[in-house]
Backbone as a ProteinNet text record, in pm:
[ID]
protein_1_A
[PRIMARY]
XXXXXXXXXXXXXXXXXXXXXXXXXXXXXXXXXXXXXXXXXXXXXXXXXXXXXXXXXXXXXXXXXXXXXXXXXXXXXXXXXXXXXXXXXXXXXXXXXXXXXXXXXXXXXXXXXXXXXXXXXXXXXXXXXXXXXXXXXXXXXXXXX
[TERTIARY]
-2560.1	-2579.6	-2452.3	-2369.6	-2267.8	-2187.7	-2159.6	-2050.1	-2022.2	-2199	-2218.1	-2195.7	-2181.2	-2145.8	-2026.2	-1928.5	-1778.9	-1723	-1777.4	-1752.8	-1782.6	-1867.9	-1905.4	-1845.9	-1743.4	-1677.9	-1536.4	-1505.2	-1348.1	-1275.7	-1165.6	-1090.8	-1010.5	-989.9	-988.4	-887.7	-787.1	-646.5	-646.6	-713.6	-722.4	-641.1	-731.4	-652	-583.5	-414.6	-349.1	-300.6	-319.5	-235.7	-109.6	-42.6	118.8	166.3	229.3	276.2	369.7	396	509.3	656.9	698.4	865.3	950.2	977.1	995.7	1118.8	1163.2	1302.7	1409.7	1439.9	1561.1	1591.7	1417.3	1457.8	1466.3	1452.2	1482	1612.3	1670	1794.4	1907.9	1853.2	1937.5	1957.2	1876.8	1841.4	1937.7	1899	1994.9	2145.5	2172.8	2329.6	2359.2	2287.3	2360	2359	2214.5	2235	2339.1	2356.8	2516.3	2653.6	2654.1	2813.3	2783.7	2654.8	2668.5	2683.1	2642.1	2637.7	2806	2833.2	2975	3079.3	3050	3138.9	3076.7	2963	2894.1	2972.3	2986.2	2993.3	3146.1	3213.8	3320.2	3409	3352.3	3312.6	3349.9	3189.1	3161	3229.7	3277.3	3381.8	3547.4	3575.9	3720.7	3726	3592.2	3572.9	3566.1	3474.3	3447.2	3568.4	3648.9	3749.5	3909.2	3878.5	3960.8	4089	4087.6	4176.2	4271.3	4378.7	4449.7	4442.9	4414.3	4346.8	4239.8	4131.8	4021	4063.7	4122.7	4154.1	4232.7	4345.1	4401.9	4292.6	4223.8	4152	4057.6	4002	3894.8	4001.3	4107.4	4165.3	4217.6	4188.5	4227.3	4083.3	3978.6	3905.1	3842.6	3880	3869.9	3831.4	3797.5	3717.6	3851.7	3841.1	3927.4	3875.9	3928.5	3943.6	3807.5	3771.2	3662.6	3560.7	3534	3362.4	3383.7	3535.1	3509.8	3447.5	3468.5	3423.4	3281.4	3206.5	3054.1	3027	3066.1	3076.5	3006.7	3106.2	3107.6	2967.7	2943.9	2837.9	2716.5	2669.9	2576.3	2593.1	2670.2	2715.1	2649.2	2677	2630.5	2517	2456.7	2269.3	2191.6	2268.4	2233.7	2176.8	2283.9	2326.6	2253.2	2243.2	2131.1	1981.2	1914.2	1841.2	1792.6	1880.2	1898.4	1860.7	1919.2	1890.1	1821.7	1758.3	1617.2	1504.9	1413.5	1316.4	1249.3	1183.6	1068.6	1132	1227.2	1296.2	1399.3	1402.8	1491	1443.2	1336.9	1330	1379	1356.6	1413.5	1583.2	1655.4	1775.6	1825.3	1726	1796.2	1775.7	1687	1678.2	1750.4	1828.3	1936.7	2029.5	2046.1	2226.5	2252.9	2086.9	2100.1	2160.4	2121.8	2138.2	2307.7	2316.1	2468.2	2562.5	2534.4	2602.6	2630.9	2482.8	2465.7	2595.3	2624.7	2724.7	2838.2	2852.9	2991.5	2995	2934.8	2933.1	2959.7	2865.3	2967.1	3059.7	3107.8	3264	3346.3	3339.2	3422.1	3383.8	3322.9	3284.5	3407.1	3381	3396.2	3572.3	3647	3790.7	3840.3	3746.3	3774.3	3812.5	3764.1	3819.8	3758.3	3844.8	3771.9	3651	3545.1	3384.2	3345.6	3404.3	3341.2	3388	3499.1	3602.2	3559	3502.4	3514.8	3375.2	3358.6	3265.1	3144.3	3080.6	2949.3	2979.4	3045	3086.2	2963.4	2955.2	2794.9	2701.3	2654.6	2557.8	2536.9	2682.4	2683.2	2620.7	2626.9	2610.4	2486.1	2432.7	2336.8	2158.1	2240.6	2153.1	2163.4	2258.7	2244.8	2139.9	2177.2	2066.1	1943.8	1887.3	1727.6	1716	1829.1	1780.9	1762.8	1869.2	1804.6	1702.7	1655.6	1488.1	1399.7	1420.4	1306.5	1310.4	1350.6	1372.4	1292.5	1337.3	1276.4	1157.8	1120.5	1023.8	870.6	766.6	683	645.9	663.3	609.1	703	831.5	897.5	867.4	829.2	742.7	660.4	564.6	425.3	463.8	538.8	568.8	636.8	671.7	784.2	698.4	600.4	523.7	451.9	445.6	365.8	201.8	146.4	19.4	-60.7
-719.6	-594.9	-551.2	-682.9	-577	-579.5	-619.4	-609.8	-499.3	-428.8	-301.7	-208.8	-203	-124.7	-122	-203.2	-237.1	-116.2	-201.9	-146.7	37.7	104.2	256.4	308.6	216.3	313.6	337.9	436.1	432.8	535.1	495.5	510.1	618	728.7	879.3	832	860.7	912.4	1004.8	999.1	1104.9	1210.9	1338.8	1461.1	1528.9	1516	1572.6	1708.2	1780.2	1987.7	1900.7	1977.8	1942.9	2019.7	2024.4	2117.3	2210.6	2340.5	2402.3	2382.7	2419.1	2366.8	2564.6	2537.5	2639.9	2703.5	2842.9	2829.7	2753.4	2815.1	2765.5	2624	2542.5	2382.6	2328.9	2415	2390.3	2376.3	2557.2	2558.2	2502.3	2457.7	2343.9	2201.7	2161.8	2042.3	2089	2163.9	2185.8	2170.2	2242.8	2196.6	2108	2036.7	1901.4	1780.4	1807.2	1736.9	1771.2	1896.5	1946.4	1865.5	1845.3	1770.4	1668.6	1631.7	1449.8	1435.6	1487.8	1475.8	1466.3	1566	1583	1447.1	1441.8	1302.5	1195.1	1153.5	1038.1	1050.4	1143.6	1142.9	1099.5	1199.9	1168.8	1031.5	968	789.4	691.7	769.7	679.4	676.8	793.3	812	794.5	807.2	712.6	575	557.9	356.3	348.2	446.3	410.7	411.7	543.4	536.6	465.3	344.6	246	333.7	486.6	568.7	445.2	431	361.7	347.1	482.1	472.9	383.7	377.7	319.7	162.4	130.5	-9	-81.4	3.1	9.7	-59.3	71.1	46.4	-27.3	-22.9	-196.7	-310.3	-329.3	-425.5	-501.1	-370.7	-423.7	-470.9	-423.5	-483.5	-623.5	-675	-801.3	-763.4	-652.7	-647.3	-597.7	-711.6	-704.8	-572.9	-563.7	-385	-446.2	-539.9	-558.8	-518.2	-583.1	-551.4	-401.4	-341.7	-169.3	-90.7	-114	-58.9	-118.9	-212.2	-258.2	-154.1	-137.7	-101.7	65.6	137.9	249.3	272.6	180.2	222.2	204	68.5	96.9	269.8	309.6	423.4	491.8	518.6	616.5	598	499	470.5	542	481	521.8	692.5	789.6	897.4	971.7	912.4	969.2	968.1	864.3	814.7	943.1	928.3	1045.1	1182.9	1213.5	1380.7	1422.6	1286	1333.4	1363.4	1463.4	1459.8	1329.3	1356.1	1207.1	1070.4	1035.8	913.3	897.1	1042.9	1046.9	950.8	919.1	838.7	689.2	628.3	495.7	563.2	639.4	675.1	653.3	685.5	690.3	530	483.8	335.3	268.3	269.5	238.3	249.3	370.5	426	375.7	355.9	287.2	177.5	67.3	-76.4	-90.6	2.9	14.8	57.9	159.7	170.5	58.5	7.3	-128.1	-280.7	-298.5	-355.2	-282.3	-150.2	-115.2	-132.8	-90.5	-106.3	-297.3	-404.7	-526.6	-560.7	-454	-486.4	-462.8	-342.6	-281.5	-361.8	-425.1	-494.7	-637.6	-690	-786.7	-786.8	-653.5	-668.4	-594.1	-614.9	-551.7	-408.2	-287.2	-161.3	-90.1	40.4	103.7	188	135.9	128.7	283.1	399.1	522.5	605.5	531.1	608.4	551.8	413.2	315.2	245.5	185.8	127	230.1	311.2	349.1	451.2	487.8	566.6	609	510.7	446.6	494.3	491.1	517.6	684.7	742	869.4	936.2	888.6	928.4	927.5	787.3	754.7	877.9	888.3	953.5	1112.3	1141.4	1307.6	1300.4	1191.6	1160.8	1185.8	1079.6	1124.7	1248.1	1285.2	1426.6	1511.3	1491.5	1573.5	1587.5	1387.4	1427.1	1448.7	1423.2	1451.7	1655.7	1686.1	1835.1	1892.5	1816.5	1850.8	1787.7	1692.7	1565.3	1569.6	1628	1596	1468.5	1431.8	1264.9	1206.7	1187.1	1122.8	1175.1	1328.6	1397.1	1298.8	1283.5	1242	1071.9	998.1	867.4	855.9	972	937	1025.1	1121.3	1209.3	1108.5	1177.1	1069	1088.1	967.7	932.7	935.8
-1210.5	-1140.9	-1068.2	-982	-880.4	-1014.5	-1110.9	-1272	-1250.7	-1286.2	-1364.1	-1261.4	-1115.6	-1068.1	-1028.7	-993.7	-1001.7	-1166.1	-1245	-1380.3	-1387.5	-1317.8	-1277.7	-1217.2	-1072.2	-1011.6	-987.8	-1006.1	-1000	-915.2	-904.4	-782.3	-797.7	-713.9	-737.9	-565.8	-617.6	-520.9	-390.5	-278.3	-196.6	-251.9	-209.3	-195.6	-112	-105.5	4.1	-45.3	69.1	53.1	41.4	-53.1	-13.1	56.3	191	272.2	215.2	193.1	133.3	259.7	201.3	251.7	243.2	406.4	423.3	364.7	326	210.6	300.8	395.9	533.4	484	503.6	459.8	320.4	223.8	108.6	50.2	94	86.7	177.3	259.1	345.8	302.1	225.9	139.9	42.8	-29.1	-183.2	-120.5	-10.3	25.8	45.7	148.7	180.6	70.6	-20.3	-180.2	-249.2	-267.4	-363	-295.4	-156.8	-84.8	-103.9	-86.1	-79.7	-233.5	-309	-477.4	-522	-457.8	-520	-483.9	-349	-291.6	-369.5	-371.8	-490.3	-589.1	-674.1	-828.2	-841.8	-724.3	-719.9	-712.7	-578.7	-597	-730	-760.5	-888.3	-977.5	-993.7	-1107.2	-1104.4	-966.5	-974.6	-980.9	-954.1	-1021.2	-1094.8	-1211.1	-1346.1	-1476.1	-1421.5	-1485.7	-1411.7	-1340.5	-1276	-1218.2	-1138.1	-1068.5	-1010.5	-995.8	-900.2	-738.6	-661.6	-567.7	-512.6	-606.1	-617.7	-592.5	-690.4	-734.4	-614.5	-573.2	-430.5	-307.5	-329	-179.9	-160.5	-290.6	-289.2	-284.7	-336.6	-383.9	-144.4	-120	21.2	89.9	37.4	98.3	28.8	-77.9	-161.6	-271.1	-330.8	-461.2	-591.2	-652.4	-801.5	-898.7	-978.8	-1060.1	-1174.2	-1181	-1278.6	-1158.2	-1054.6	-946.6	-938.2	-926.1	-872.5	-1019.5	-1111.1	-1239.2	-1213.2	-1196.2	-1177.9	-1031.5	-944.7	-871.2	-907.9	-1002.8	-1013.1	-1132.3	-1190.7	-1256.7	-1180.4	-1066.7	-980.9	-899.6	-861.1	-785.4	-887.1	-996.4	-1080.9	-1131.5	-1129.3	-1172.1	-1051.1	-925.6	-794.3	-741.9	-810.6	-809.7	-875.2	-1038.5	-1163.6	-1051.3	-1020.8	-949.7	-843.9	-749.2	-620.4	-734	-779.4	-818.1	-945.1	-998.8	-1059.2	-982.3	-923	-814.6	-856.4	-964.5	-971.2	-900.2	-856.9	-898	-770.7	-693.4	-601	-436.2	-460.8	-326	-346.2	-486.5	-534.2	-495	-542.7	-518.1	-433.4	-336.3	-178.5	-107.4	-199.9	-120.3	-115.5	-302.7	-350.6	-285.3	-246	-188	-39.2	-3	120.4	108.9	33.1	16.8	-0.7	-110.5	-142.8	-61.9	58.3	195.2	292.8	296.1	394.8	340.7	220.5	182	205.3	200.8	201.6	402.5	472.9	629.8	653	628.6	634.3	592.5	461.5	399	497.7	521.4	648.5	757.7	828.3	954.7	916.3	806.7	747	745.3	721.3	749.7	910.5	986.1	1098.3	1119.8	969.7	995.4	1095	1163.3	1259.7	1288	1351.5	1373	1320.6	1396.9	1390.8	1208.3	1212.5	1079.2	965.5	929.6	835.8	831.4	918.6	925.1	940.7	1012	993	899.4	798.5	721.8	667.7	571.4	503	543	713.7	783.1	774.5	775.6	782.1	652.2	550.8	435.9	398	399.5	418.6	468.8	632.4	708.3	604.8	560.9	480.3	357.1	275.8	174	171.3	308.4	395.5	425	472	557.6	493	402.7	253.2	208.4	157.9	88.2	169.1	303.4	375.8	378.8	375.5	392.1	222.9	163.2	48	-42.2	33.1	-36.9	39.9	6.8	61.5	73.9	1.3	-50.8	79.5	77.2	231.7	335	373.8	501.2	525.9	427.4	457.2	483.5	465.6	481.2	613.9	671.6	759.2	892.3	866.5	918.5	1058	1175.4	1281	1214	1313.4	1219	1363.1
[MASK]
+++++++++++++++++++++++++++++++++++++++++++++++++++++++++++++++++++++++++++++++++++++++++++++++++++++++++++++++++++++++++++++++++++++++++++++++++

């Protein structure tokens, strides 16, 4: 008997309104996604194609020209990630994680705190502020309860 009723009932997803998103915060989102996008890609891609710069400036903080090319393709999975909507909150978790290493790298050679070190943090916080501006799905996660 409880089989057959286990087996009858099924599980139906509450129904949430999705709040609409006012244009102001939409198009405030689309900007600060377009700068942070551009500096990402940009990133990623003087690693991927081993820029000398790149290689330079990791090479001062310990990382050899093979990790900055691994480097640049996480950056760029990261990035794909971020600006597919479906997929963009994994993105941002990502880019978090991947900031949070670059902030003890920098801790790690003693560079300066506000310039270098919370760099990451800075970037970081635009990402969110981004999807939250544009993500119901992170509103509602981040929303008081």
């Amino acid at each position: 008997m409880a089989s057959t009723i286990l087996q009858n009932t099924t599980y139906a997803a509450p129904r949430t309104s999705s709040p609409s998103i006012s244009r102001t915060a939409l198009w405030t989102s689309r900007v600060i996604t377009g700068i942070v996008a551009l500096l990402l890609a940009f990133d990623a891609g003087i690693k991927l194609v081993q820029a000398k710069p790149a290689i330079e400036g990791s090479a001062a903080l310990g990382f050899g020209p093979t990790q900055v090319f691994v480097m640049g393709v996480i950056a760029f999975v990261c990035l794909v990630l971020y600006l597919v909507p479906r997929t963009a909150p994994l993105g941002a978790v990502l880019w978090t994680g991947y900031f949070g290493g670059a902030v003890v790298t920098h801790l790690r050679v003693g560079n300066p705190l506000f310039t270098h070190i919370l760099s990451g943090v800075y970037v970081s916080t635009l990402i969110w502020v981004s999807l939250y501006l544009r993500d119901p799905r992170v509103r509602g996660l981040l929303a008081k309860r």
